[in-house]
VOBA-1610 file (N, C-alpha, C; in pm, whole numbers, padded with zeros to 5 digits, always signed):
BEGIN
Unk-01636+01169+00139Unk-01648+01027+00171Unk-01520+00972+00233Unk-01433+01072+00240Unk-01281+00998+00328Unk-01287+00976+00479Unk-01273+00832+00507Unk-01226+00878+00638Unk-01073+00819+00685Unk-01056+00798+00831Unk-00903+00826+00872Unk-00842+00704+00766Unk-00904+00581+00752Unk-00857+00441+00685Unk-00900+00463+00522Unk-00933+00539+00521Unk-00980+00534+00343Unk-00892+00663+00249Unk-00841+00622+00158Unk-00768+00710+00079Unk-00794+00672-00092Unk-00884+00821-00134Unk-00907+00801-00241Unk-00800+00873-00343Unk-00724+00973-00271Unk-00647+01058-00366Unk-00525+01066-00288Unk-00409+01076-00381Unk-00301+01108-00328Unk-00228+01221-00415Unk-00172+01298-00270Unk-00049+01405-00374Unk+00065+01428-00305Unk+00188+01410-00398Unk+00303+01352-00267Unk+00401+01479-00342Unk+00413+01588-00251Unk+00519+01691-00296Unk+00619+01623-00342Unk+00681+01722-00437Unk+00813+01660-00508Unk+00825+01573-00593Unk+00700+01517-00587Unk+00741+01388-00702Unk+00638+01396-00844Unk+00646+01409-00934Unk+00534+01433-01106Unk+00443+01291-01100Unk+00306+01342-01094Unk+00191+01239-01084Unk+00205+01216-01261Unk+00213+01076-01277Unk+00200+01052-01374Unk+00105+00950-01479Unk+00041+00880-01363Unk-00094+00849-01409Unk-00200+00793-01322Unk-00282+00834-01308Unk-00399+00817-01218Unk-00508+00707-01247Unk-00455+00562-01223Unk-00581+00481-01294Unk-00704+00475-01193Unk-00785+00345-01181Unk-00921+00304-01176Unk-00827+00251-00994Unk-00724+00212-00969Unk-00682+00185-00808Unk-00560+00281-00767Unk-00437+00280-00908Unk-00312+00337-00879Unk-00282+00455-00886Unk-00261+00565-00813Unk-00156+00612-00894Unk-00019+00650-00883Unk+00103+00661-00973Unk+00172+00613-00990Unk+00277+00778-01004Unk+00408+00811-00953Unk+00464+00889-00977Unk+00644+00840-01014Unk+00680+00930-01066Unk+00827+00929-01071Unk+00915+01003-01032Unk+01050+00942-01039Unk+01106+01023-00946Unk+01277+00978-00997Unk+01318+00995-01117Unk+01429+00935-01267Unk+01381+00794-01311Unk+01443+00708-01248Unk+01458+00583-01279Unk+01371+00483-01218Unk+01309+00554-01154Unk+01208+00459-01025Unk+01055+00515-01042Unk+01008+00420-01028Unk+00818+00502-00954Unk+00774+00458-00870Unk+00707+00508-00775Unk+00625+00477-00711Unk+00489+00475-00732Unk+00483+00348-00674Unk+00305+00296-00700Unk+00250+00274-00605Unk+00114+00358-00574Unk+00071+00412-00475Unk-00111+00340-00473Unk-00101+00219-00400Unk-00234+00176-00428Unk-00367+00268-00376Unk-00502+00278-00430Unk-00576+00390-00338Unk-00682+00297-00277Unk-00780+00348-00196Unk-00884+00267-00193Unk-01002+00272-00280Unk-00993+00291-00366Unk-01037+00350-00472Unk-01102+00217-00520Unk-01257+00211-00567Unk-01294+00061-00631Unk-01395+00115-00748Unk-01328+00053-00836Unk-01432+00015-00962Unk-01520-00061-00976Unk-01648-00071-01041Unk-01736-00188-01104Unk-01797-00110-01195Unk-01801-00216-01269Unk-01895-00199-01425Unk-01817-00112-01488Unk-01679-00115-01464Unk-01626+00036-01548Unk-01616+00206-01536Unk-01667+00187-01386Unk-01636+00308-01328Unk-01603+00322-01164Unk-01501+00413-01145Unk-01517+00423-01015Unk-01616+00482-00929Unk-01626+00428-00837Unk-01685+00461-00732Unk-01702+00579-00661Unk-01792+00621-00585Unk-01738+00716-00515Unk-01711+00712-00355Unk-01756+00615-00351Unk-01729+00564-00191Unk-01531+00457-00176Unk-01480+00507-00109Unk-01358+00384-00124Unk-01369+00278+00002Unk-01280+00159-00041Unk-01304+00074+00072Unk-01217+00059+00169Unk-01261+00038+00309Unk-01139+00051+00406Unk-01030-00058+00383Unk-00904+00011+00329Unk-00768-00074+00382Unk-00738-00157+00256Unk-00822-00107+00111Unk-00813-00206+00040Unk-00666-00236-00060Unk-00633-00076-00082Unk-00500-00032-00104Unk-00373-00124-00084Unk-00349-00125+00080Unk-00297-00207+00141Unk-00282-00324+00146Unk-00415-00362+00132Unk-00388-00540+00112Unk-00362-00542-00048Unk-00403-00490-00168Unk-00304-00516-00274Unk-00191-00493-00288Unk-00147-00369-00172Unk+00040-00373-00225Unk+00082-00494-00103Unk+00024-00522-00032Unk+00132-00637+00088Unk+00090-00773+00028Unk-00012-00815-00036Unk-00064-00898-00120Unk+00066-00945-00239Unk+00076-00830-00316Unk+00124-00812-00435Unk+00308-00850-00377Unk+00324-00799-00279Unk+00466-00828-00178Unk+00502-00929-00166Unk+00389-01017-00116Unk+00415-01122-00049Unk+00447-01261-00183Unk+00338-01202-00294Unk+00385-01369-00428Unk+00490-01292-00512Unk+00523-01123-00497Unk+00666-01103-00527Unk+00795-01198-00495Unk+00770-01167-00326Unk+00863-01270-00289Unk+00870-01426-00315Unk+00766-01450-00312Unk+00707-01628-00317Unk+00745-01653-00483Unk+00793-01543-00574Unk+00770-01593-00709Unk+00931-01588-00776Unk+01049-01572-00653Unk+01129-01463-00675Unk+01266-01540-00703Unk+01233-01679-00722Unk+01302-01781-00790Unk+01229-01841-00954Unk+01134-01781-00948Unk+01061-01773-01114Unk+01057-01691-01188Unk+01075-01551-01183Unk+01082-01460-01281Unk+01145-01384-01217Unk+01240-01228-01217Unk+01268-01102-01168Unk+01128-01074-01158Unk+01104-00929-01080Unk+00994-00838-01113Unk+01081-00680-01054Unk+00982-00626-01039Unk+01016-00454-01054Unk+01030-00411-00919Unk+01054-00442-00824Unk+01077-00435-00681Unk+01174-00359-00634Unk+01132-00257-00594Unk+01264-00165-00517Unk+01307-00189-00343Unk+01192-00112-00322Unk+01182-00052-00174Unk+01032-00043-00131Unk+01035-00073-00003Unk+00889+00008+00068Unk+00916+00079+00148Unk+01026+00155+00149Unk+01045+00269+00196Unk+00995+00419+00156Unk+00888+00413+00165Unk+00804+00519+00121Unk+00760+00662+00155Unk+00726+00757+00170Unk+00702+00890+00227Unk+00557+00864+00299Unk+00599+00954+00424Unk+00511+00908+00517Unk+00386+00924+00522Unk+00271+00867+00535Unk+00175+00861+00538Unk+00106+00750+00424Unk+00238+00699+00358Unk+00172+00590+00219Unk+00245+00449+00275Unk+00264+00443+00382Unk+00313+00310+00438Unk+00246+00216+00419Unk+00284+00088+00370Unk+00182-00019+00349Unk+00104-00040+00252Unk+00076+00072+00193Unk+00010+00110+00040Unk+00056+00138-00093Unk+00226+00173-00083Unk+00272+00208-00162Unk+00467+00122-00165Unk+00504+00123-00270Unk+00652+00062-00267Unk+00701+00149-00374Unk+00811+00125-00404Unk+00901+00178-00534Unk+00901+00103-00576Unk+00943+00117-00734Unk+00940+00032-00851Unk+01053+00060-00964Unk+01089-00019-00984Unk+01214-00031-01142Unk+01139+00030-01201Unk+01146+00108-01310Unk+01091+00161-01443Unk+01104+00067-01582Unk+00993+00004-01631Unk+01026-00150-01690Unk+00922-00059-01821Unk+00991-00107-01945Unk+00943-00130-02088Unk+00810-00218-02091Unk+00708-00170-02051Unk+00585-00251-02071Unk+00541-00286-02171Unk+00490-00441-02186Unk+00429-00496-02308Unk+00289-00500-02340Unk+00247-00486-02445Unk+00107-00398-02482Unk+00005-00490-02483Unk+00014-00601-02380Unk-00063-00692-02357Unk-00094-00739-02249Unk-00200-00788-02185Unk-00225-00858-02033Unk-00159-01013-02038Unk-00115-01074-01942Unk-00105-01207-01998Unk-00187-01302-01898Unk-00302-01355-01937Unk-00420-01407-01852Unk-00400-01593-01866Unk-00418-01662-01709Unk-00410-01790-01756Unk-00525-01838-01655Unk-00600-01907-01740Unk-00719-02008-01660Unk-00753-02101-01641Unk-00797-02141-01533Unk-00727-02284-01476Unk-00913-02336-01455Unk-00989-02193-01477Unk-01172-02254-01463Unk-01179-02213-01540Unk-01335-02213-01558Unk-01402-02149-01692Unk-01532-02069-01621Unk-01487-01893-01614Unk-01602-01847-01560Unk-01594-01736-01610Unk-01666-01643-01558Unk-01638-01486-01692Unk-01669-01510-01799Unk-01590-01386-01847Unk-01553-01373-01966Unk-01538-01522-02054Unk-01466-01612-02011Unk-01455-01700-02020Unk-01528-01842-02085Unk-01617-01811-01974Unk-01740-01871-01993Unk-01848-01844-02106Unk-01861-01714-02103Unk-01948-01633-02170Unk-01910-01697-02392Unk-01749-01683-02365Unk-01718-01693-02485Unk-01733-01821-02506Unk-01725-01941-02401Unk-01727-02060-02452Unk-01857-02145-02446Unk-01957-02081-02386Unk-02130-02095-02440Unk-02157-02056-02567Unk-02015-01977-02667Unk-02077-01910-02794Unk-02034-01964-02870Unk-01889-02065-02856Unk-01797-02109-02964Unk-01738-02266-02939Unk-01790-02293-02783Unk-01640-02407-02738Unk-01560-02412-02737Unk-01543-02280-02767Unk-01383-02243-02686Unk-01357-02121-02629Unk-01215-02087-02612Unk-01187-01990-02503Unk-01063-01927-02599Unk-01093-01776-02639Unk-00992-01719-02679Unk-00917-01815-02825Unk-00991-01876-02858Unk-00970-01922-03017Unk-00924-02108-02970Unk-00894-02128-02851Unk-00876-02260-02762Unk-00951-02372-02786Unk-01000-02440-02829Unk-01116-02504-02851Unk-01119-02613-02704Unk-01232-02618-02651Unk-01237-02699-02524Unk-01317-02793-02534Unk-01287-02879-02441Unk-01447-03045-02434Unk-01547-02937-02458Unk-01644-03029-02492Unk-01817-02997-02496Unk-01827-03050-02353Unk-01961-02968-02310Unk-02038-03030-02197Unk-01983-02982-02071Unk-01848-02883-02092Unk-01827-02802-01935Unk-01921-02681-01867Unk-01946-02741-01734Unk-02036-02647-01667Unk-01964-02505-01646Unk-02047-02400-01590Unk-01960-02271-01548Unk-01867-02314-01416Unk-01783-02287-01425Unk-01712-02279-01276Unk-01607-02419-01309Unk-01646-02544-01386Unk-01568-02627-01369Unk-01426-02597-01434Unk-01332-02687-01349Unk-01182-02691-01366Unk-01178-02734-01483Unk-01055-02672-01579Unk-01045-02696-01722Unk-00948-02838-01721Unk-00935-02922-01806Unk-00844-03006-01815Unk-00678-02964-01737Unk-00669-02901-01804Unk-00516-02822-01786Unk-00546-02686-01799Unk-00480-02588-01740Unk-00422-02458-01730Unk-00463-02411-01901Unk-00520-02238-01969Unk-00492-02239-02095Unk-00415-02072-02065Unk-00364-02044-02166Unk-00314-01872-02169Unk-00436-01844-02257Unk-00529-01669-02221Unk-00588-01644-02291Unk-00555-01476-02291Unk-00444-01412-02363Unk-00383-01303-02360Unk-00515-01215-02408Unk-00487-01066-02325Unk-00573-00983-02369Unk-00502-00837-02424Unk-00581-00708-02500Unk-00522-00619-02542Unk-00550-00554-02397Unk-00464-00426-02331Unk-00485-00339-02280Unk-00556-00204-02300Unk-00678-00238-02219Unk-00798-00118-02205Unk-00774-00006-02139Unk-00709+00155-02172Unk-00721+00234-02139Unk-00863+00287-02051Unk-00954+00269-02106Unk-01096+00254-02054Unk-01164+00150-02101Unk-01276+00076-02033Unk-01337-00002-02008Unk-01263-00153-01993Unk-01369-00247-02035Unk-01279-00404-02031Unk-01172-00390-02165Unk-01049-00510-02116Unk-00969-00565-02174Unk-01020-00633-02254Unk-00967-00650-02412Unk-01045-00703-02497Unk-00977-00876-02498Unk-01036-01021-02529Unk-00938-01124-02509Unk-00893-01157-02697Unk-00827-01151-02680Unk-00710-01228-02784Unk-00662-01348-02813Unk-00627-01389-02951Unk-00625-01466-03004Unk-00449-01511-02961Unk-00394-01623-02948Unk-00225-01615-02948Unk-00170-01566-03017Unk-00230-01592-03164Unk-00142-01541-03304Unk-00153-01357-03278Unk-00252-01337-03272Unk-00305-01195-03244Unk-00200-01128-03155Unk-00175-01184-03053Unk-00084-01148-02950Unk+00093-01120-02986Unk+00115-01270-03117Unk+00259-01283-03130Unk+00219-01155-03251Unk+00145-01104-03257Unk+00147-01035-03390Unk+00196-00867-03344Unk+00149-00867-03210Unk+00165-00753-03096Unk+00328-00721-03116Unk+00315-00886-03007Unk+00459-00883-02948Unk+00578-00942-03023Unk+00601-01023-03096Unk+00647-01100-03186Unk+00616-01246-03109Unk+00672-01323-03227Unk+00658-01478-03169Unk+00729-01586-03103Unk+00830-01506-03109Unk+00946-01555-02968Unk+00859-01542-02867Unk+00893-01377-02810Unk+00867-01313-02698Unk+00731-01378-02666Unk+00591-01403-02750Unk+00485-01442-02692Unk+00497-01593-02647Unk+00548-01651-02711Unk+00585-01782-02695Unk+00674-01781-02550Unk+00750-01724-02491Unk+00793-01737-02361Unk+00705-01604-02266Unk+00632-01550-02297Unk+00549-01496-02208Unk+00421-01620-02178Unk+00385-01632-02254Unk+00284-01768-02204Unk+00312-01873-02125Unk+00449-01921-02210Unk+00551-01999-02071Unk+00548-01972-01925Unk+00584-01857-01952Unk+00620-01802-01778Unk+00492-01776-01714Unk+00375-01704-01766Unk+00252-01693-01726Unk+00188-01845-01683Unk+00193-01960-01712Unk+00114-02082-01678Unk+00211-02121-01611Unk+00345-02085-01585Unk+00402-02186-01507Unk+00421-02075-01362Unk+00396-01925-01337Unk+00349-01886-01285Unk+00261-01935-01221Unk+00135-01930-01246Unk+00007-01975-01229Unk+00019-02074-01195Unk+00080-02150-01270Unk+00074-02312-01165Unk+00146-02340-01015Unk+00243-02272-01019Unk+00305-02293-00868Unk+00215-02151-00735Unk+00205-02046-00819Unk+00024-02012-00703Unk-00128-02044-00678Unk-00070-02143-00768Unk-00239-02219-00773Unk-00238-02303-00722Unk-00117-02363-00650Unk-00119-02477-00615Unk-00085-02464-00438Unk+00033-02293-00461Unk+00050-02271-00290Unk-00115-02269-00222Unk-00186-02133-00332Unk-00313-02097-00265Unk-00431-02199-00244Unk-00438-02312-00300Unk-00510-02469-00282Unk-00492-02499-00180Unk-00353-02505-00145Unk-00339-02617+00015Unk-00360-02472+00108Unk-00384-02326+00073Unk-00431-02227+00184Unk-00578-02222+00158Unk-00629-02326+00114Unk-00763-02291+00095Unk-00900-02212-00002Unk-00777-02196-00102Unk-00805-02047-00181Unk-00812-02171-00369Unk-00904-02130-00435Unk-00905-02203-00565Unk-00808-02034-00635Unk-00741-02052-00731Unk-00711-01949-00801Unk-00781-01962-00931Unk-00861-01926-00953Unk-00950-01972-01102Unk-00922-01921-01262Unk-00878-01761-01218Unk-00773-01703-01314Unk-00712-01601-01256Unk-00609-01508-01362Unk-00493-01434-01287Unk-00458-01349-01450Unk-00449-01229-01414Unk-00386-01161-01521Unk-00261-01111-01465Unk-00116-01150-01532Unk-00026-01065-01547Unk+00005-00975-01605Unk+00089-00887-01590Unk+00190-00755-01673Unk+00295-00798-01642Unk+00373-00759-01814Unk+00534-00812-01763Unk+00597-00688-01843Unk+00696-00654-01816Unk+00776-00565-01932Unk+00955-00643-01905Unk+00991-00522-01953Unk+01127-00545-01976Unk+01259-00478-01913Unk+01333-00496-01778Unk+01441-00418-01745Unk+01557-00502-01770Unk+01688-00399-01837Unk+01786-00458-01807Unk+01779-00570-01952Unk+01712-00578-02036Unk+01711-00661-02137Unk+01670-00837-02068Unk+01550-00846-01984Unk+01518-00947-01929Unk+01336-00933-01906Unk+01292-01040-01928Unk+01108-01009-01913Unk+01140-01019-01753Unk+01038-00926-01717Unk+01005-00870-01559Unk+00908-00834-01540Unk+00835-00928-01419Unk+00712-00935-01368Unk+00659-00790-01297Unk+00527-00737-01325Unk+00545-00612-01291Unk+00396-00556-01268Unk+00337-00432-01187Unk+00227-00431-01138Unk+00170-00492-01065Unk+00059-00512-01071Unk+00032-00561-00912Unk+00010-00728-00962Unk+00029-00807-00858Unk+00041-00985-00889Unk-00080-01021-00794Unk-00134-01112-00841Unk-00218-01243-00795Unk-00330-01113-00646Unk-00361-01048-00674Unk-00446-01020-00587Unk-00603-01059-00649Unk-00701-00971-00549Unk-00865-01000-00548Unk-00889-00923-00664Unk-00791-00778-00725Unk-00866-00713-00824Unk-00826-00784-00963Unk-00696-00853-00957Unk-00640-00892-01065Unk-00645-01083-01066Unk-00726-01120-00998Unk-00763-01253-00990Unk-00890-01286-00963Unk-00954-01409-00961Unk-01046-01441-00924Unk-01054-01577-00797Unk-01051-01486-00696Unk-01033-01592-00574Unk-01167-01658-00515Unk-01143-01789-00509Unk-01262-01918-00448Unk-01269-01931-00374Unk-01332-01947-00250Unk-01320-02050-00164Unk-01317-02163-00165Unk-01200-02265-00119Unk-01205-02429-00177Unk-01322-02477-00127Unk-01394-02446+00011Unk-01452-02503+00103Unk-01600-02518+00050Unk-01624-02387-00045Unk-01768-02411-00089Unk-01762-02465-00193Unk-01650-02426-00299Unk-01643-02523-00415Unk-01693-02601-00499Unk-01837-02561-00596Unk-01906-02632-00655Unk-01990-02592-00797Unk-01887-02726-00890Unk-01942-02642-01056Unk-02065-02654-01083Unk-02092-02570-01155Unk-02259-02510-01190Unk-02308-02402-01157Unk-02265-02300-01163Unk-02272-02178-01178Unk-02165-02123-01090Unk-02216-01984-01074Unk-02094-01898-01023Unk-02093-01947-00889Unk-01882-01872-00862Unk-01854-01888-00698Unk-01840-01781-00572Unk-01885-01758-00500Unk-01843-01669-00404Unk-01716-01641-00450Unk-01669-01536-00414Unk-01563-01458-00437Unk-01513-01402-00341Unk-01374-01350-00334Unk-01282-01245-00236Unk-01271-01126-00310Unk-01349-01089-00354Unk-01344-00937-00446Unk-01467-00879-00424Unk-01521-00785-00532Unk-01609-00682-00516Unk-01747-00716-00545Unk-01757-00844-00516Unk-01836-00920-00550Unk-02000-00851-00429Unk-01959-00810-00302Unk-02078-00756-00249Unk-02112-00601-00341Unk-02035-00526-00365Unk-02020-00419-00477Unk-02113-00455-00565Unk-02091-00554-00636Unk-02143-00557-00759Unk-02300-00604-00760Unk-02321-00691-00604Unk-02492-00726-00590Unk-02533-00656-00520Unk-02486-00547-00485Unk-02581-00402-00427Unk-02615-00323-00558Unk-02505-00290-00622Unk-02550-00193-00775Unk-02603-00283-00832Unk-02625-00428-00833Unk-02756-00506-00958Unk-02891-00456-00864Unk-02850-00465-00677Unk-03014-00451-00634Unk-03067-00328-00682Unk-03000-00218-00647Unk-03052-00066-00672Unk-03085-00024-00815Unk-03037-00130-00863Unk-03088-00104-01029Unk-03021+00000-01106Unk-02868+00023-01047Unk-02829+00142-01178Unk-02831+00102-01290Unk-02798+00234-01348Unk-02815+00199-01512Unk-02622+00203-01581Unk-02582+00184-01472Unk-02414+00155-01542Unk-02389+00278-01615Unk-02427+00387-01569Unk-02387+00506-01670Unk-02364+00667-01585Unk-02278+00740-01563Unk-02224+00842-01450Unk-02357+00891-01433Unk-02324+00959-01319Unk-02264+00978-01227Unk-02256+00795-01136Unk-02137+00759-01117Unk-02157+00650-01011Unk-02217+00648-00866Unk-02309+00576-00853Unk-02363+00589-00720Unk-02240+00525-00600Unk-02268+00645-00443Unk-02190+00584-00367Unk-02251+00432-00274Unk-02167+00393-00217Unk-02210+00252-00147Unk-02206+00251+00030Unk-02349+00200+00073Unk-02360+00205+00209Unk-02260+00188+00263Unk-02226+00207+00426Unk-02124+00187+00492Unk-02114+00002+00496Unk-02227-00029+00523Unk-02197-00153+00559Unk-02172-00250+00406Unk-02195-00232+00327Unk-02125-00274+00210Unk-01979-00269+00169Unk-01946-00145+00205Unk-01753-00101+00232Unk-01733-00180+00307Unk-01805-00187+00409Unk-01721-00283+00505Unk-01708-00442+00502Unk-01778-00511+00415Unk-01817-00619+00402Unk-01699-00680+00277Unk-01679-00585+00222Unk-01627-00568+00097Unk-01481-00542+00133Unk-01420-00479+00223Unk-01325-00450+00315Unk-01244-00613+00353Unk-01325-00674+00386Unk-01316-00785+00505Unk-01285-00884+00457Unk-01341-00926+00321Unk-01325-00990+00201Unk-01191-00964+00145Unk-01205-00894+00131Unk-00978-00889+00085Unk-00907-00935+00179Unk-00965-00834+00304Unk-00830-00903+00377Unk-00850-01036+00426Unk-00965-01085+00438Unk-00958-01240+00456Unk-00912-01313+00343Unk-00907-01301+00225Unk-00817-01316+00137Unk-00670-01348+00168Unk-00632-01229+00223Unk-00486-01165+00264Unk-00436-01274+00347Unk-00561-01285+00462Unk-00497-01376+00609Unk-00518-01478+00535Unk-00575-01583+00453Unk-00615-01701+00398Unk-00401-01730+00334Unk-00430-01667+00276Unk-00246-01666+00168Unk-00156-01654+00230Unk-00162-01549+00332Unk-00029-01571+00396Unk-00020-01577+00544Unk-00101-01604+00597Unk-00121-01615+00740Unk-00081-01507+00841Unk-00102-01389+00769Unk-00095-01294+00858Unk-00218-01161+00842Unk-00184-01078+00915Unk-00346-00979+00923Unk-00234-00873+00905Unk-00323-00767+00862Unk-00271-00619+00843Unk-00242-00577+00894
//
């Protein structure tokens, strides 16, 4: 299923593959790694077997670009994109950072997961919210709803206390900080570009004895991007993600269970186009 723009696997002499997720994978090389985005796409918890053109790319130049844009708000893990040839554009170096055993998620709608939990309880992650919010509508204010990290399948969501119980209660107490006030200054660039940011999961760890922003930031796999233009609560929103992915495997009727079925060409491509219009929407440039 590869062709010249699609890269599902990578193997880069010289350097120890050291973990192969669901987009990344990731090698070292002492003190540094490189993180090597693939085109590689998941839904429902498994990958795919088809990858999408160029998608790689727009999460590491994506992930580049609110590096930089964020780079008076937190450190993050940023080396180089000086990379070995043939991973240009897809791949950067990275600090080697003490990761914390938690996602740190902030939501500014109520959809997902989200949603789901607050049709069951009225609230969100132990949060208690108004009665009477539709799916999709904007929450009063911004909430943190931290999750555990899923080796396989979904991330489970968490309680705060649950979280300071992880991490301690300092440290969670200024990871939430930095996560909403994060979130608030890209929620507010990507608004006036047209873009709702509805939620956003971070990773942060630790270099140098300082929290540091780390993995991939504010993209289509690790966010949920809107269009402002269609914009309307009461049910779900179009999306900049895998959102054509996911209403081809509801049409064909899998049963969510391996072998994963592959995906027409013209679905990759549709699905393709969608990120990077994403991409050009945020920062006004094309690949």
């Amino acid at each position: 299923m590869s062709t010249p723009n699609v890269v599902l696997e990578t193997n880069v002499p010289g350097l120890k593959l050291i973990a192969r997720g669901k987009v990344r994978d990731i090698y070292e090389d002492g003190d540094r790694l490189l993180f090597i985005a693939t085109d590689r796409i998941s839904a429902f918890d498994y990958i795919l077997a088809t990858g999408i053109p160029d998608k790689g790319r727009v999460l590491t130049q994506m992930t580049l670009f609110w590096l930089d844009f964020l780079r008076d708000t937190v450190p993050n893990h940023f080396l180089s994109s000086d990379v070995p040839a043939g991973l240009e554009g897809r791949a950067m170096w990275v600090k080697r950072a003490k990761m914390f055993d938690v996602e740190c998620v902030a939501r500014g709608y109520i959809s997902g997961s989200g949603w789901k939990d607050y049709q069951r309880t009225g609230a969100v992650c132990g949060i208690p919210l108004p009665a009477g919010l539709k799916e999709s509508d904007q929450l009063p204010e911004p909430i943190f709803t931290p999750a555990t990290k899923a080796q396989t399948g979904h991330d489970e969501n968490i309680s705060f206390d649950t979280m300071a119980s992880i991490v301690g209660a300092d440290l969670a107490a200024k990871l939430r900080d930095l996560t909403l006030a994060i979130y608030k200054k890209a929620s507010d660039y990507a608004r006036s570009r047209g873009i709702i940011i509805a939620d956003t999961k971070f990773e942060f760890g630790m270099i140098d004895g300082k929290i540091t922003l780390a993995d991939e930031v504010l993209t289509p796999d690790s966010s949920r991007f809107w269009p402002l233009e269609t914009y309307k609560p009461g049910g779900a929103q179009p999306s900049y993600d895998k959102q054509y992915v996911r209403d081809y495997l509801e049409s064909i009727h899998w049963n969510k269970q391996p072998p994963a079925p592959a995906l027409p060409g013209d679905v990759a491509q549709r699905t393709s186009e969608k990120y990077k219009e994403a991409y050009r929407a945020l920062t006004g440039k094309t690949l």
